[in-house]
N, C-alpha and C positions, 0 to 999 in steps of 0.2 A: 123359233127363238131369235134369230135372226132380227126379226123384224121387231120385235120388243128392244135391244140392244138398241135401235136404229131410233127410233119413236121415243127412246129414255136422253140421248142424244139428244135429239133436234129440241126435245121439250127443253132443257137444262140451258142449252144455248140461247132459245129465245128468251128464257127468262133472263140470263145474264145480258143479251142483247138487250132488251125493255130494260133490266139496269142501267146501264151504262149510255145505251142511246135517249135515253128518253128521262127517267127521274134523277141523274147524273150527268146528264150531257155539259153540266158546266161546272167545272172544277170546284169545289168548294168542300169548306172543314166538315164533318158527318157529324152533326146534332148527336145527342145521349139519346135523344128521343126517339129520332129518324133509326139509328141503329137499332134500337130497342124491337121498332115494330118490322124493319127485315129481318130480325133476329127470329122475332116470333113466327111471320112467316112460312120461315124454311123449315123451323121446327116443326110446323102445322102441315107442312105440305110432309115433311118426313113421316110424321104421324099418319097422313092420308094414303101415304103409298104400302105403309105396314096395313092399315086394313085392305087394302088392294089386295096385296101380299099374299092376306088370310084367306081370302075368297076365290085366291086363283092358284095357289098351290100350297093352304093349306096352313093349320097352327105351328106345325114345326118351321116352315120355312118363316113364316113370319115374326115368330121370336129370332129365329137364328137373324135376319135383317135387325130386326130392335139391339139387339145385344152387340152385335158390329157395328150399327150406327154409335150406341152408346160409348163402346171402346173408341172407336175412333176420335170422339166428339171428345169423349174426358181427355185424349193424349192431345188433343188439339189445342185444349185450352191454357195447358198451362206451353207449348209453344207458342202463344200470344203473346209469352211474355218476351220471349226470343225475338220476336216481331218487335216488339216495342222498344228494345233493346239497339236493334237493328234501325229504326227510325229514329233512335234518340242521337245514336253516334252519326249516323250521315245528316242530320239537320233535315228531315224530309218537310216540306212543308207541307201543314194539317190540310190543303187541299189538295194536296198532291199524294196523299196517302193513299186512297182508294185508288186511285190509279194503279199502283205499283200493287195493290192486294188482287186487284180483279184479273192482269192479265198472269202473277203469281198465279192466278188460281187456275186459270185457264192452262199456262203450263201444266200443272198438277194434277188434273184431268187426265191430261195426253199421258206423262211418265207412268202417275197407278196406274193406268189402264194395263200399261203395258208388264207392267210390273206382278200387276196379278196375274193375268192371262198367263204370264212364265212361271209365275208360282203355281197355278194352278196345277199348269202341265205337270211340270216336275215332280210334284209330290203324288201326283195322279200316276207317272210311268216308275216313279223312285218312289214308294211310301217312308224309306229310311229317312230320306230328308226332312221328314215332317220332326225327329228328333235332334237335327242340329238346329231347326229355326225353335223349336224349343228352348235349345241349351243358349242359344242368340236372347230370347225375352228375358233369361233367367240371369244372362248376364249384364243386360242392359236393363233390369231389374235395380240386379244390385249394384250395380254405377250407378244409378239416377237418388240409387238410397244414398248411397258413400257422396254425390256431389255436393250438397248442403247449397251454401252460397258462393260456390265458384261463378267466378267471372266470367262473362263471354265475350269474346275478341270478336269481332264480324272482321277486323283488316288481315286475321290469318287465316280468312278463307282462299284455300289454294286455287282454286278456279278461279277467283279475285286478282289475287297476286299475277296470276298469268296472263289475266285478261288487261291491265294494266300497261303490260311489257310489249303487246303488242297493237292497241286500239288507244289513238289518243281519246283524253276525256278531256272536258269542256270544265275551269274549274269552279264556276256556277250552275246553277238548275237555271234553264231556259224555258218559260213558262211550263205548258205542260208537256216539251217534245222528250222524245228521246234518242233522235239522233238530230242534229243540224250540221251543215254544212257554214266553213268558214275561213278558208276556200276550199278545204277538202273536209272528208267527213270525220265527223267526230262524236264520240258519246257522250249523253250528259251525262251527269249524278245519276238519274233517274234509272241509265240503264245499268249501272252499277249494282246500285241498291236492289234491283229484279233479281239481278244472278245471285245474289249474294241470299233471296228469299228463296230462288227455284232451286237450290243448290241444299239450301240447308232443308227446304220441305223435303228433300231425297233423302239427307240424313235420318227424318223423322219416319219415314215411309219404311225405312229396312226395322223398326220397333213397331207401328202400326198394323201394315198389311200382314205379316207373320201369324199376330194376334186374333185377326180378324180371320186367316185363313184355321185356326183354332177351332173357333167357331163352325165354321162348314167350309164346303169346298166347290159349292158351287158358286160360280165366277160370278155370274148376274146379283147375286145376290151381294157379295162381296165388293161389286164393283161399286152397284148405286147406295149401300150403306154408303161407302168411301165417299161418292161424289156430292152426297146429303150434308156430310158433315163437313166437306171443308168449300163447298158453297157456303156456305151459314158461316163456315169460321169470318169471313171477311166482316162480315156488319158485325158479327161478336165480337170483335176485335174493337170495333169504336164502342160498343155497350159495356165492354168489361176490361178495357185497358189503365181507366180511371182507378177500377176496383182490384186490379192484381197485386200491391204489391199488398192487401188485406190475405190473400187465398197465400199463405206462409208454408203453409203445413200439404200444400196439396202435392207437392212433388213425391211426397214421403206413399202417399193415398196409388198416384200413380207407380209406383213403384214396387209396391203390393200386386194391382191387379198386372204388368207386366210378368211380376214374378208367379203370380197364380194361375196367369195362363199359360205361359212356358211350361210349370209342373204340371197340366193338363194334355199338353202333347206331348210332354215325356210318357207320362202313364199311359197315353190313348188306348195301348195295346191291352190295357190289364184293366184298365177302368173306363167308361164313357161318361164323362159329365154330363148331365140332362144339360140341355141349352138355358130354361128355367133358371136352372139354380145357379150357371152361372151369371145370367141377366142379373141377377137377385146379389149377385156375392160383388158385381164390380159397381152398380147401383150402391150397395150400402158402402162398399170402401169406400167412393170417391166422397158418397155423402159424408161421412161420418170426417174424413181431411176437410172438407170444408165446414163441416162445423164448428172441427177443434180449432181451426183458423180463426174464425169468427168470434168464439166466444174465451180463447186463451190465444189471443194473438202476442207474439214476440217486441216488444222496444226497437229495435232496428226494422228498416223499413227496407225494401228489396230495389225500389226503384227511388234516385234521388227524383225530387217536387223540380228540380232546374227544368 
């Protein structure tokens, strides 16, 4: 198994390498287009590893992978918008975005890894614990229902504020560095805005991984749904950042499937959800909030056009 872990790694890296080194190597804004088709991509390659999946251990693990790729990718996309949020208030420059999204991601590889692997354990030598990270989705359920249109500050991120007090910061973006010297070191913008992503992907990860540990409990599984989906989030983020403040109603959509899988590891002991049915039950929620979005969208708009 070892070696599978190992081989899912180097693959993942090279790809994001051939990103970055090769069809990125020069800063620039990410086309609707361009993102469109790494979007498609990742999905397709997510798609290829589920039949993999199937043929190497089988139709239950391979829904369980679809149904955590799926959770993870719907909680992802409406933090786009937090993303966007996040870019809008620091003034990031459009080619200076993907920068700050790929080595975010790269962060956010290392933290879930680690993050599951402890989850795993715990609920594997504690099974009790499986019903506080329940009673955790259920309440970060019903917060995300109760938030509506609350406002997100990015300058009272406390890891921000701290990091402030002790690292001076540069008070321009310096093409695309993120440290320079001038005569001593200093941070740009750019490393700001990273901590302030890697920081808040951790906030999103304590409602994500829980969920996905719902699902099953094997790591591998759980690991590369996770690394599937927020690979893909970065280019989905240039495909669908244009289009979020349309997706109104979908907070409401994710809100539901947190609180419906939290009450699934409440009951575990008394009930087992087929994985099936739950694939099927957070599929049609998240569909069903984006359609209500689309076809009875709200007057007020979520992200000002500035």
């Amino acid at each position: 198994m070892l070696l599978f872990w190992i081989l899912f790694n180097v693959f993942v890296l090279a790809m994001l390498a051939l990103d970055l080194g090769v069809f990125n190597r020069r800063a620039h804004t990410v086309s609707f287009r361009e993102a469109l088709g790494w979007s498609a991509m990742w999905v397709g390659l997510a798609a290829a590893f589920a039949v993999l999946v199937y043929f190497w251990h089988g139709r239950a693990a391979s829904l369980e992978f679809a149904t955590g790729y799926l959770i993870e990718l719907s909680l992802s996309i409406d933090n786009l918008f937090v993303f966007l949020v996040i870019f809008r208030y620091f003034r990031v420059p459009g080619e200076l975005q993907h920068r700050v999204l790929f080595w975010g991601i790269v962060g956010a590889l290392i933290t879930r890894g680690a993050f599951i692997l402890a989850g795993v354990s715990l609920i594997q030598r504690f099974h009790w614990l499986i019903y506080i990270f329940g009673g955790l989705l259920v309440y970060s359920g019903i917060g995300l229902l109760r938030q509506g249109e609350e406002e997100i500050h990015p300058e009272k991120n406390p890891v921000l504020k701290l990091f402030r007090q002790w690292i001076p910061v540069t008070e321009d973006y310096v093409g695309k560095n993120f440290w320079v010297r001038q005569p001593g070191l200093y941070a740009t913008p750019l490393v700001v805005v990273l901590l302030v992503v890697e920081t808040t992907d951790i906030v999103f990860a304590v409602d994500s991984i829980p969920a996905v540990l719902a699902i099953t409990l094997n790591a591998f599984i759980v690991y590369t749904s996770n690394v599937f989906a927020i690979v893909g989030l970065r280019s989905m983020y240039f495909a669908v950042a244009g289009l979020m403040e349309w997706f109104e109603y979908l907070h409401y959509g994710l809100s539901m499937v947190l609180i419906l899988i939290g009450a699934k590891m409440l009951a575990s002991h008394y009930y087992v959800v087929p994985t099936a049915v739950a694939l099927g039950t957070v599929a049609g929620v998240i569909a069903v909030s984006v359609v209500v979005s689309v076809v009875w969208p709200r007057r007020g708009r979520r992200v000002d056009e500035g």
